[in-house]
C-alpha positions in Angstrom: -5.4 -14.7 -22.5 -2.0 -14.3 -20.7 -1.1 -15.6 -17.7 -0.9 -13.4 -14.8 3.0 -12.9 -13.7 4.0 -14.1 -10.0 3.0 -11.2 -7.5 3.2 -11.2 -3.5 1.7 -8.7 -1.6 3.6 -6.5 0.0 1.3 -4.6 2.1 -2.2 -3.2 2.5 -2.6 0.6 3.6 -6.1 1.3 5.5 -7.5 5.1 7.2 -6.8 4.5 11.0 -8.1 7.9 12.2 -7.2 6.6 15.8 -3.9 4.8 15.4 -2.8 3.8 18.7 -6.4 1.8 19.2 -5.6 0.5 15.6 -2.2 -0.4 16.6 -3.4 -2.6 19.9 -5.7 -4.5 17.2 -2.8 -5.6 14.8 -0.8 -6.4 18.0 -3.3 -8.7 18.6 -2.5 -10.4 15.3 1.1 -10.6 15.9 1.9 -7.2 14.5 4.4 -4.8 15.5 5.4 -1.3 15.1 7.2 -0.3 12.7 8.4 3.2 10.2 6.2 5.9 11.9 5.4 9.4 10.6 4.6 12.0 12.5 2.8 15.7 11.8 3.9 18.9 12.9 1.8 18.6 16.1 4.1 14.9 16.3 0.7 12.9 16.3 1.2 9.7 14.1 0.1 10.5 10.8 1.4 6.8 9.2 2.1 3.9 11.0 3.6 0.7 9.9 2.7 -2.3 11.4 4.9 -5.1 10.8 5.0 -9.1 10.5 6.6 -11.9 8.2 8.2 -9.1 6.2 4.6 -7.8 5.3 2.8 -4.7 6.6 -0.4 -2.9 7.6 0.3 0.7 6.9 -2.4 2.7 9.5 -3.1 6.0 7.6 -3.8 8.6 10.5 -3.6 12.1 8.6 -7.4 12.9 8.6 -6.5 16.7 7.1 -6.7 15.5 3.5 -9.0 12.0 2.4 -6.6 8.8 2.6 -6.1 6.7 -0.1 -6.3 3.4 0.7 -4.0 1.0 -1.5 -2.2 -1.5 -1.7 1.8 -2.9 -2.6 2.6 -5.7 -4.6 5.8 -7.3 -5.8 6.4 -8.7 -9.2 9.6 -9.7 -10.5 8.3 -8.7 -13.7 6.6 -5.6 -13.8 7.5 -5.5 -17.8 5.1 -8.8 -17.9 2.4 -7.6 -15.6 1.8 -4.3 -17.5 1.1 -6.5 -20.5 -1.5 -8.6 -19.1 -3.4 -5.2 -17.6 -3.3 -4.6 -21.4 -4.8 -8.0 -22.6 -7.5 -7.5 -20.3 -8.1 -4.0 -20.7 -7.3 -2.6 -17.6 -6.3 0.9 -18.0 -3.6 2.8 -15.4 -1.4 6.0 -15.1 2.0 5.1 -14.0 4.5 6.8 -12.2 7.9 5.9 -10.3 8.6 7.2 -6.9 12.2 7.6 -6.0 13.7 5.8 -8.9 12.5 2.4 -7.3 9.1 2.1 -6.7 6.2 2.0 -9.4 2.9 3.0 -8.8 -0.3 2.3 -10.8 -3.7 3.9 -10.7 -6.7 2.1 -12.1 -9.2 4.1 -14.3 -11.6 3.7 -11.7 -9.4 5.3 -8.8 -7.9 1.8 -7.2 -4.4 1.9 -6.1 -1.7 -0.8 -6.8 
């Protein structure tokens, strides 16, 4: 077996179809706003909520299903695509803006 490379979570993304209650619930936790997107109406459609350089990213847009994910950080990504191989873990792979890479399990999961 190899050894699974060093990974930190970066952050978790969730459907919040009412944000601002969602919002006053991370608060509680310490959280606070962050990068918001708004829709053409300028409801939130994503909100981050930030702390300790992590995030909860509130997924508002109800007009098409949300996928819930999550982000990781590797310093080895070479490494960590490996091991999915030696334990049979099949993804698609894609890069988003030349600086992000994004894996989707056979199965539909998000990393």
């Amino acid at each position: 077996m190899t050894k699974v490379p060093a990974l930190t979570i970066n952050h978790v993304a969730i459907a919040a179809p009412e944000p601002e209650r969602s919002m006053m619930f991370y608060e509680a936790f310490g959280f606070r706003p962050g990068f918001v997107r708004r829709d053409a109406g300028s409801a939130i459609a994503l909100q981050q909520m930030q702390r300790d350089g992590q995030f909860v990213e509130l997924l508002a847009d109800i007009s098409a299903p949300a996928d819930g994910h999550f982000g990781l950080h590797t310093s080895d990504l070479t490494a960590l695509l490996h091991h999915l191989e030696a334990h049979a873990a099949t993804y698609a792979r894609w890069r988003f803006g030349g600086a992000l890479d994004f894996l989707r399990g056979s199965g539909g999961q998000y990393g």
